[in-house]
TORTIMAR-489704 format. One line per field, with one value per residue: residue in three letters; y, x, z of N, C-alpha, C in turn. Coordinates in steps of 0.02 Angstrom, whole numbers, plus 50000, padded with zeros to 5 digits. Layout:
aa: Ala, ...
n_north: Y, ...
n_east: X, ...
n_up: Z, ...
ca_north: Y, ...
ca_east: X, ...
ca_up: Z, ...
c_north: Y, ...
c_east: X, ...
c_up: Z, ...
//
This chain:
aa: Unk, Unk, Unk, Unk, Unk, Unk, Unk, Unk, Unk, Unk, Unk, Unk, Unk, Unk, Unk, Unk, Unk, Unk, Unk, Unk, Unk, Unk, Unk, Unk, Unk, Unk, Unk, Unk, Unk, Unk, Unk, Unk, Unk, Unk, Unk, Unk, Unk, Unk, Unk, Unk, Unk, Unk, Unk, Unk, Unk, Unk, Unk, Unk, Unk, Unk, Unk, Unk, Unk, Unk, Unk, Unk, Unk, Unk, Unk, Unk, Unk, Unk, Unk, Unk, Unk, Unk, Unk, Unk, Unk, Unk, Unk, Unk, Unk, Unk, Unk, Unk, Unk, Unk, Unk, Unk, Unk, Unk, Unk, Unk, Unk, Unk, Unk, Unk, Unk, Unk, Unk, Unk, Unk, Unk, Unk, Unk, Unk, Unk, Unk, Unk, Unk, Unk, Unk, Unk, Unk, Unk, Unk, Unk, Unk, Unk, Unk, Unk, Unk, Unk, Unk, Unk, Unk, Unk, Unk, Unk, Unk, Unk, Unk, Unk, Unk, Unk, Unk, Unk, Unk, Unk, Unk, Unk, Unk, Unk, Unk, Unk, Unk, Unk, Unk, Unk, Unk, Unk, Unk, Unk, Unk, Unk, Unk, Unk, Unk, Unk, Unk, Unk, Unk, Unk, Unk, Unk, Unk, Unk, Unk, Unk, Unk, Unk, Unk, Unk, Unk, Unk, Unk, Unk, Unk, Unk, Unk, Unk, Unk, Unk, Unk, Unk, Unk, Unk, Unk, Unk, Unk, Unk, Unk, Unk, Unk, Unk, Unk, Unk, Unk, Unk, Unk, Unk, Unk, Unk, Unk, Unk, Unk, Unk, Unk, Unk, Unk, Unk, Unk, Unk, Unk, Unk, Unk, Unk, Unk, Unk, Unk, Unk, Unk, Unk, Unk, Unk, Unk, Unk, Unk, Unk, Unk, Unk, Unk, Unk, Unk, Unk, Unk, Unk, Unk, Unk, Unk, Unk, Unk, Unk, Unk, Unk, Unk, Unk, Unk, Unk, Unk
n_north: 57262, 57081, 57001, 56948, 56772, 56669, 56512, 56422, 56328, 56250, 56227, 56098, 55985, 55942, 55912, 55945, 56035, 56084, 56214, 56249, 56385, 56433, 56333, 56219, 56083, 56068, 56015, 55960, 55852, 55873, 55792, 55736, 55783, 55937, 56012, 55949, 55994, 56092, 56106, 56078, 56179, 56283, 56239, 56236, 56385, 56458, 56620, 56663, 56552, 56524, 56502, 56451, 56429, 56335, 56271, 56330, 56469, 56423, 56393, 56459, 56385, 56351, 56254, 56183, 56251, 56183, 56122, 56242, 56311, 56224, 56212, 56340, 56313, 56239, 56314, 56404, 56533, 56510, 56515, 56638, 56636, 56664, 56680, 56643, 56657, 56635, 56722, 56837, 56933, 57024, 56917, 56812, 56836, 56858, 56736, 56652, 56745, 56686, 56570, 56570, 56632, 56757, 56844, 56886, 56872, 56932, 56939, 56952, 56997, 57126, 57173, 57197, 57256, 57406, 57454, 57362, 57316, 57426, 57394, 57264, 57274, 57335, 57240, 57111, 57105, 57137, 57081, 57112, 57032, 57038, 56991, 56951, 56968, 57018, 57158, 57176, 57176, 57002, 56913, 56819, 56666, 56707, 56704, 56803, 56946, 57086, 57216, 57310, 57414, 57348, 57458, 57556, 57500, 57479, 57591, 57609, 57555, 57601, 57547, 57429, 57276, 57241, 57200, 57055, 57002, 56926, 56842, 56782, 56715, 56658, 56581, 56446, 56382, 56353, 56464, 56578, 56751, 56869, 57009, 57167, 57200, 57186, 57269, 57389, 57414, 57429, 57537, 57571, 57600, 57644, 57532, 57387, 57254, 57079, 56960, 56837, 56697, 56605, 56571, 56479, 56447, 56467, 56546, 56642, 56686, 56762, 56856, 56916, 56976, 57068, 57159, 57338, 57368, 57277, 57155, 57009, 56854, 56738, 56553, 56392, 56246, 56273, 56218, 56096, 56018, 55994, 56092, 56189, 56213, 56272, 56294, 56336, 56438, 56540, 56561, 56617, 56738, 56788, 56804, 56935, 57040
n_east: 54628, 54652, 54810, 54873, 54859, 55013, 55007, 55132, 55234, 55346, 55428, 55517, 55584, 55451, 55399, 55370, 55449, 55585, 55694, 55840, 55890, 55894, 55985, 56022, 56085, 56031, 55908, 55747, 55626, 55441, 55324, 55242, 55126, 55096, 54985, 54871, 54923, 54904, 54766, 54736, 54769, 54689, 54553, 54559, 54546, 54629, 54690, 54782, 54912, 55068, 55181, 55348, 55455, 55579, 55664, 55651, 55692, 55846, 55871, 55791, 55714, 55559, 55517, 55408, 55292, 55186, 55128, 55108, 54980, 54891, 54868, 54844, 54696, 54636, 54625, 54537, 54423, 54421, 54545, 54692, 54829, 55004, 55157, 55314, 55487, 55614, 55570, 55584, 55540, 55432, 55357, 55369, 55283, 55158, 55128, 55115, 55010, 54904, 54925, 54826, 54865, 54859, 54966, 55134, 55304, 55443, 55617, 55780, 55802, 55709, 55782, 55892, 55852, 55759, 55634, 55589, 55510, 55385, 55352, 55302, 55193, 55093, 55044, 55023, 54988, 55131, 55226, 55393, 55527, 55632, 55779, 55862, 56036, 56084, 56018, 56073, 56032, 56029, 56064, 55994, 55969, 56024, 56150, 56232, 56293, 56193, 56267, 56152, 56062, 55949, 55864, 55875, 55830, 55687, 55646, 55618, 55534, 55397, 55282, 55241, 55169, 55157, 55311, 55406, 55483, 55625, 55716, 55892, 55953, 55869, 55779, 55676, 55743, 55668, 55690, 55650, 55563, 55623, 55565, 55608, 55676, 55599, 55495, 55554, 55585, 55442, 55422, 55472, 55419, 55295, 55229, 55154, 55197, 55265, 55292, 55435, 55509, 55593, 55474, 55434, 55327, 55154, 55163, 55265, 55184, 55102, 55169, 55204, 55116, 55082, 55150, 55132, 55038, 55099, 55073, 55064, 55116, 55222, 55224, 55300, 55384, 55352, 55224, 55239, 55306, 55238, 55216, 55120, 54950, 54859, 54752, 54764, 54828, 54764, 54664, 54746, 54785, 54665, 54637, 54694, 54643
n_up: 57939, 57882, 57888, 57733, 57706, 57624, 57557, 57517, 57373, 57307, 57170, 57072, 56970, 56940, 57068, 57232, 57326, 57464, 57470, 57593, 57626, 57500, 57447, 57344, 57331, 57436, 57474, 57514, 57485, 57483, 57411, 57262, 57196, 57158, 57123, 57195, 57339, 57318, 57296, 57444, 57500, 57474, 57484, 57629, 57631, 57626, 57540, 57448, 57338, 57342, 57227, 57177, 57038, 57033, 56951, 56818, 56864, 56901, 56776, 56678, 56594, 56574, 56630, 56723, 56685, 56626, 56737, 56839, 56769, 56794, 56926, 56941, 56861, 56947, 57071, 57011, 57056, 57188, 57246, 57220, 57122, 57132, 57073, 57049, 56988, 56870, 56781, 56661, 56576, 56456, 56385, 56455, 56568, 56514, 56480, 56583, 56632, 56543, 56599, 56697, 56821, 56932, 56981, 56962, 57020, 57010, 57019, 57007, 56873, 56896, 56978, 56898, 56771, 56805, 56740, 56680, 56758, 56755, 56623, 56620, 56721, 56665, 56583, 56694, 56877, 56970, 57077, 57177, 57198, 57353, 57389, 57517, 57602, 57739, 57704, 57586, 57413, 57355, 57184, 57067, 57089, 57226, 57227, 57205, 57234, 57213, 57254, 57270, 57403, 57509, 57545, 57457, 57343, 57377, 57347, 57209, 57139, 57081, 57045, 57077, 57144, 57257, 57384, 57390, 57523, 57593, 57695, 57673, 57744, 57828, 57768, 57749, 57865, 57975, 58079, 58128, 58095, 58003, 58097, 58142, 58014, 57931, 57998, 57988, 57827, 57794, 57834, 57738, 57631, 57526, 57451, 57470, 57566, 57583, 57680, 57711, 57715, 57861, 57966, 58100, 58168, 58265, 58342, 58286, 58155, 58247, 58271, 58147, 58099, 58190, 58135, 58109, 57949, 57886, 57725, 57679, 57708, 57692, 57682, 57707, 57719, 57854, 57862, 57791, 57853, 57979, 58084, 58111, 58041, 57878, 57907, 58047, 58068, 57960, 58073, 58161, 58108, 58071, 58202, 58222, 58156
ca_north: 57213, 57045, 56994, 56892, 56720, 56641, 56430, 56408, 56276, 56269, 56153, 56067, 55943, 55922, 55891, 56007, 56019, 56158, 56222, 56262, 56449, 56421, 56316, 56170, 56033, 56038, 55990, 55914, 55834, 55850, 55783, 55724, 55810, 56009, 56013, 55903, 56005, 56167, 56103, 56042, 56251, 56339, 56197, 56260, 56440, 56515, 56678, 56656, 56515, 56573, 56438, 56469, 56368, 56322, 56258, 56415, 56526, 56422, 56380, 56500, 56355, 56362, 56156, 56160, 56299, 56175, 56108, 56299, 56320, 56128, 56209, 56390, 56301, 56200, 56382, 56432, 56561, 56479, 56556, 56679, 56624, 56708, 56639, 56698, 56603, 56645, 56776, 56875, 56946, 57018, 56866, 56757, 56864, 56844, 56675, 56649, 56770, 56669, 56515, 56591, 56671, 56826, 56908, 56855, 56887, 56959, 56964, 56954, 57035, 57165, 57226, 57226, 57306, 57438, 57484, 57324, 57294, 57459, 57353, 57195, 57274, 57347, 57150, 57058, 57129, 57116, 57072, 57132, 56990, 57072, 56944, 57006, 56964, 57091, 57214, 57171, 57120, 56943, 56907, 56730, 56620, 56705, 56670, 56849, 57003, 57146, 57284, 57351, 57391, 57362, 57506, 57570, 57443, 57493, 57673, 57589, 57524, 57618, 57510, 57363, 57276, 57220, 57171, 57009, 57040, 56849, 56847, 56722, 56667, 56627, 56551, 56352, 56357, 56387, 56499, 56647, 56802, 56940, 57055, 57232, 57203, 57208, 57351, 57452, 57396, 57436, 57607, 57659, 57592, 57631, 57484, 57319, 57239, 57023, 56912, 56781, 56657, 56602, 56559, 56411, 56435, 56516, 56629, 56698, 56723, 56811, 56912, 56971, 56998, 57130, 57200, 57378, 57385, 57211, 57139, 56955, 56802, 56675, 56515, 56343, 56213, 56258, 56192, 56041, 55990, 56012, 56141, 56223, 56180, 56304, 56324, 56353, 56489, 56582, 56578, 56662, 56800, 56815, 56840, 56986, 57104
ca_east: 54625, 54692, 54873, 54844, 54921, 55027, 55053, 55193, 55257, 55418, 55425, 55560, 55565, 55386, 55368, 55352, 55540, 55593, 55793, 55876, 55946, 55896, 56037, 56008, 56105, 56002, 55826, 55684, 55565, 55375, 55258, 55258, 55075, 55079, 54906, 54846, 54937, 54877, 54672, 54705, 54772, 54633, 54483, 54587, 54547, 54712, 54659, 54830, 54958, 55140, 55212, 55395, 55457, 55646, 55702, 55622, 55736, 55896, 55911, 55767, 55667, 55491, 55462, 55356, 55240, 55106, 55072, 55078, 54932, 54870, 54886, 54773, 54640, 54633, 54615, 54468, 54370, 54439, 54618, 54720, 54885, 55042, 55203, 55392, 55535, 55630, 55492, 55626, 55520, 55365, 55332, 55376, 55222, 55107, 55118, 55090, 54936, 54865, 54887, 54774, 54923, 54851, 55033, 55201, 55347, 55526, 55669, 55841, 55774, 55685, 55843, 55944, 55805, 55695, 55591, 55540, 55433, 55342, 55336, 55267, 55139, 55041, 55016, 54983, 55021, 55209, 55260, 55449, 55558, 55698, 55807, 55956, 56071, 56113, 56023, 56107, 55991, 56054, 56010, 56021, 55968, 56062, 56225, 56279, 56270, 56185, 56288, 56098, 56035, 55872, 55833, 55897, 55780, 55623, 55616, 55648, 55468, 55343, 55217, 55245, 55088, 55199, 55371, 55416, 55553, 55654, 55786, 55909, 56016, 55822, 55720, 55684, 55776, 55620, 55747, 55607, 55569, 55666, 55554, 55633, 55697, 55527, 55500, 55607, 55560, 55384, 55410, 55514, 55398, 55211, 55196, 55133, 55268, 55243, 55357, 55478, 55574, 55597, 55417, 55416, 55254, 55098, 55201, 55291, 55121, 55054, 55220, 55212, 55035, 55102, 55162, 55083, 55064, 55126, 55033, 55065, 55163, 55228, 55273, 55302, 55414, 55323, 55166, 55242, 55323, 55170, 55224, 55047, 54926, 54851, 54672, 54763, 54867, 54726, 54643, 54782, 54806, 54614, 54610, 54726, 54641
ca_up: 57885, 57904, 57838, 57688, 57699, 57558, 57589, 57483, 57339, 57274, 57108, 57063, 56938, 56927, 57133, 57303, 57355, 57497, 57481, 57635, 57620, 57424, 57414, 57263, 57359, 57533, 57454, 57537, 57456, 57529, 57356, 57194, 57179, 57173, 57119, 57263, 57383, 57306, 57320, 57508, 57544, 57431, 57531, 57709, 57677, 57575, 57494, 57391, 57360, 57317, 57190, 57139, 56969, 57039, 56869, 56795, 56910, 56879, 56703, 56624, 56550, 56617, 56603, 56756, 56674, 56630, 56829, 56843, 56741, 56807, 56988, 56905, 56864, 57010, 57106, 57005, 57110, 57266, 57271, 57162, 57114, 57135, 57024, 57048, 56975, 56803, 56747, 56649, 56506, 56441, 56345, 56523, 56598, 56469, 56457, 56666, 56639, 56511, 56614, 56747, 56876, 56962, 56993, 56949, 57052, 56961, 57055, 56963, 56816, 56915, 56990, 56828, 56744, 56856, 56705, 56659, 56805, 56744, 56571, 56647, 56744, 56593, 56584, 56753, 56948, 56969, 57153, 57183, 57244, 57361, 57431, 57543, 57648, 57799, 57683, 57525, 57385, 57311, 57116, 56994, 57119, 57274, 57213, 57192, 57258, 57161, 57250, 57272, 57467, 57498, 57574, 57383, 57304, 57379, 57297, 57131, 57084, 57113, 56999, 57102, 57175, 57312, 57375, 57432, 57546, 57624, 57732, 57642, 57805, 57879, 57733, 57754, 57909, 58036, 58114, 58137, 58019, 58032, 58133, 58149, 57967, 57893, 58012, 57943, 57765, 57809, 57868, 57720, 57554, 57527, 57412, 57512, 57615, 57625, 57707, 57670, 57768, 57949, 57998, 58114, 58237, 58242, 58380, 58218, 58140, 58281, 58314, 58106, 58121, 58246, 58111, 58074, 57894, 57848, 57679, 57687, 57741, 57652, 57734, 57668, 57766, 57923, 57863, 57763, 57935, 58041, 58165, 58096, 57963, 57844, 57938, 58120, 58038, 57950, 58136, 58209, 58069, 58062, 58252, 58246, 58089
c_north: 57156, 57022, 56932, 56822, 56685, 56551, 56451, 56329, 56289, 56211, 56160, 56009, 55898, 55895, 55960, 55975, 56097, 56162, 56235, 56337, 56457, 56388, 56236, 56106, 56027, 56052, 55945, 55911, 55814, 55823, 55786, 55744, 55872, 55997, 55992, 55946, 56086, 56178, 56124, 56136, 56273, 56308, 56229, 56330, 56493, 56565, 56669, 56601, 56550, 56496, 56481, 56413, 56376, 56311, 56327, 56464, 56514, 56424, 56436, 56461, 56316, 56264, 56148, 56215, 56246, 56148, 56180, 56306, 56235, 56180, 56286, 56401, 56263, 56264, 56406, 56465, 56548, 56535, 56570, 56643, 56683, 56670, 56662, 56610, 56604, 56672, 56826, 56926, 56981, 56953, 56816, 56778, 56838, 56773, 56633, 56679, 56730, 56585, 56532, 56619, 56737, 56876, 56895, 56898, 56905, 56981, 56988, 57000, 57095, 57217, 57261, 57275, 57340, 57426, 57444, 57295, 57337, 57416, 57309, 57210, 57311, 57276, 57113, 57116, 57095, 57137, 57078, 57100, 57011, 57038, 56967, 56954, 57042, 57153, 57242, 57127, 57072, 56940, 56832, 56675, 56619, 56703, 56722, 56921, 57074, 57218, 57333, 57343, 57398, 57403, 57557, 57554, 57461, 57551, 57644, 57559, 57533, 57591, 57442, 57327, 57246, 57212, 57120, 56996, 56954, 56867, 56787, 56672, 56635, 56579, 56482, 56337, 56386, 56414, 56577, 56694, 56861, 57018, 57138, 57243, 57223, 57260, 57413, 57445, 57441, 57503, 57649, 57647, 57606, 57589, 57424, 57269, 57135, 56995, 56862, 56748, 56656, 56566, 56486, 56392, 56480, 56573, 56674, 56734, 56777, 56906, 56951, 57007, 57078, 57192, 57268, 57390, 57324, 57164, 57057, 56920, 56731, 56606, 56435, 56257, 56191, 56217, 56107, 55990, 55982, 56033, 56174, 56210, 56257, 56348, 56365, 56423, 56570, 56598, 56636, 56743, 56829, 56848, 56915, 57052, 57136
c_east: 54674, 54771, 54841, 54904, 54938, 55072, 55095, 55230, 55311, 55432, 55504, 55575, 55489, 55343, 55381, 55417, 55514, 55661, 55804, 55923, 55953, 55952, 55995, 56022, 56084, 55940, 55802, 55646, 55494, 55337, 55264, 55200, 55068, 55012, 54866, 54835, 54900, 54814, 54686, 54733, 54734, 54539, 54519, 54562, 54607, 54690, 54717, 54862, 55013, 55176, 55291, 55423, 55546, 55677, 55696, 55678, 55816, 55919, 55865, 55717, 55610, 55453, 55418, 55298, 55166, 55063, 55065, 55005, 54876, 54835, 54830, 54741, 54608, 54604, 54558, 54434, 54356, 54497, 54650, 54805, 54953, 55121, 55268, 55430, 55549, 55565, 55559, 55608, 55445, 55297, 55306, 55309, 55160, 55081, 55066, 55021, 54893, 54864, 54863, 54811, 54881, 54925, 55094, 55257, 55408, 55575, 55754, 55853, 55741, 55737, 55892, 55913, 55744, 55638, 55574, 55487, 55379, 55304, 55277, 55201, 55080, 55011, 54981, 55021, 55061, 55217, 55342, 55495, 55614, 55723, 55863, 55983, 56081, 56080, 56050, 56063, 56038, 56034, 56028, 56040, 55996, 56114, 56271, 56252, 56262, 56225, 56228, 56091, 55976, 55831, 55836, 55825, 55718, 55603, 55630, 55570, 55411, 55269, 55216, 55182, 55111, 55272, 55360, 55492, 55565, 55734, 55844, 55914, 55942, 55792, 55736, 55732, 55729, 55654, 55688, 55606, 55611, 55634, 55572, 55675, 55631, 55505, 55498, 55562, 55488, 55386, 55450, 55471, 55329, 55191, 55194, 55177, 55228, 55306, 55371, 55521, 55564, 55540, 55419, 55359, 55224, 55120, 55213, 55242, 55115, 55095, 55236, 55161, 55021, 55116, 55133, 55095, 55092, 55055, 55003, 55116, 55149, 55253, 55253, 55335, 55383, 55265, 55172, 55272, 55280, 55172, 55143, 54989, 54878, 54778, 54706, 54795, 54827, 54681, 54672, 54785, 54727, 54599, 54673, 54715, 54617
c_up: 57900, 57876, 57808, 57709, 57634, 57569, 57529, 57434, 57298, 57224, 57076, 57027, 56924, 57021, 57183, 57335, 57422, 57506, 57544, 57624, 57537, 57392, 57381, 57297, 57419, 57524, 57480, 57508, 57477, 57472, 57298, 57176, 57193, 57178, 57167, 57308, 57382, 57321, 57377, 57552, 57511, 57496, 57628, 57699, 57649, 57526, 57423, 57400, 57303, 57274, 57151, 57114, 57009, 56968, 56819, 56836, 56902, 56825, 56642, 56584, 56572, 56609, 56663, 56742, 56656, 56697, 56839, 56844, 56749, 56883, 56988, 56920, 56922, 57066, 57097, 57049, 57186, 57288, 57230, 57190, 57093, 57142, 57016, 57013, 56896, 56759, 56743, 56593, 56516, 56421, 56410, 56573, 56552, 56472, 56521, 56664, 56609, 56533, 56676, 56816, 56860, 56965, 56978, 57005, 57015, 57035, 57020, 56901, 56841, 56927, 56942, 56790, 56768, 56807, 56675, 56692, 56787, 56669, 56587, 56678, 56713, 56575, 56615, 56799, 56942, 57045, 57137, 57224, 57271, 57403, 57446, 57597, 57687, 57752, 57607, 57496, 57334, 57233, 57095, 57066, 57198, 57271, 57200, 57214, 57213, 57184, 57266, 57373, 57456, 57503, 57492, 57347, 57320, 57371, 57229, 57105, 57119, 57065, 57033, 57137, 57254, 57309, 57441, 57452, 57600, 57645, 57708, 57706, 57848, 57846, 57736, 57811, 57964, 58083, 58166, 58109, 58043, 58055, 58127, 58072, 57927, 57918, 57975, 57855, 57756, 57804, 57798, 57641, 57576, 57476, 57479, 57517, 57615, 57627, 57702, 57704, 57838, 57993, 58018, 58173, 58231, 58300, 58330, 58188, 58172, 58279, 58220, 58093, 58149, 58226, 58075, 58004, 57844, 57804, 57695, 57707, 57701, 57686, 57692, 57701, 57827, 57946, 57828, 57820, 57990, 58090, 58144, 58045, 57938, 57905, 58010, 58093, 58010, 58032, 58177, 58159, 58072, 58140, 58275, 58184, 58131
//
């Protein structure tokens, strides 16, 4: 089966930013049109696109939820949407389901509270955002260390419809994915493993591709830079199911 691919949009005051190591002060700005950008990967061929609400994740107040639900409908029966970023709630799910989001992502909130991902997913599919350093999952934006390892973290939710597992020290720095990290990862959860960070060539593709067992791949930067574009990408993942 092939690895699913997930292009990637990261909203930010109402435009397509990409952080640097999720840091706030080393933003690039690719597009003042999500929606646009979201057609031109659903018409390429994108089974999913991965949209995370930045403002939503720092401050909690979902003001880019209606391009969300702009970005949806736009998907219609083309491509399922899949929505991380200050989803702290039942209510914060609900709301995402009912603007046409297939899965929501929880990270911060996931870790603090195991047993509300079991909550949440009585609702919509809840993807399991586990962002680490060296192995250490980060929470509230990266900015602090939960004391949790990941290897911890991935017996903790077994209702999960995935985990999306990002290397901080790699993400938005086409540095390369962390390989033998997802490995491992891979080998120790039977929930569906996709990847996060690093991807800067359809080498990387090929070489997570490689990976036995690996769900999806998220990548975002690589494609807004044009080391690859959406179609060459699904080529390479399609020629290795």
């Amino acid at each position: 089966m092939a690895v699913e691919l997930y292009p990637a949009i990261d909203l930010r005051g109402g435009r397509v930013v990409r952080l640097s190591q999720g840091d706030y002060a080393r933003e690039t700005t690719y597009g003042d049109d999500p929606v646009r950008v979201a057609d031109e990967f659903a018409a390429a061929g994108a089974p999913w696109v991965h949209v995370v609400d930045l403002d939503a994740a720092r401050s909690g107040d979902p003001v880019n939820r209606p391009i969300i639900a702009a970005i949806a409908s736009c998907l219609t029966g083309r491509a399922r949407l899949q929505t991380g970023g200050g989803v702290r709630s039942v209510a914060d799910a609900e709301a995402l389901r009912a603007a046409g989001v297939a899965r929501v992502v929880m990270g911060s909130a996931a870790v603090a509270e195991p047993e509300l991902v079991n909550t949440v997913a009585d609702v919509i599919d809840v993807a399991v955002g586990l962002d680490h350093r060296a192995g250490r999952v980060a929470v509230h934006g990266w900015t602090e260390d939960s004391g949790v390892s990941l290897d911890d973290a991935l017996t903790w939710f077994p209702r999960a419809a995935a985990f999306v597992i990002t290397d901080i020290a790699r993400d938005g720095m086409l540095s390369g994915p962390d390989i033998d990290g997802l490995a491992h990862a891979i080998a120790h959860t039977s929930v569906p493993v996709i990847a996060s960070g690093g991807v800067a060539s359809l080498d990387d593709l090929s070489a997570l591709a490689a990976l036995s067992g690996l769900a999806g791949i998220i990548t975002g930067r690589a494609i807004y830079e044009g080391r690859f574009t959406v179609t060459d990408a699904l080529a390479v993942l399609g020629s290795q199911s």
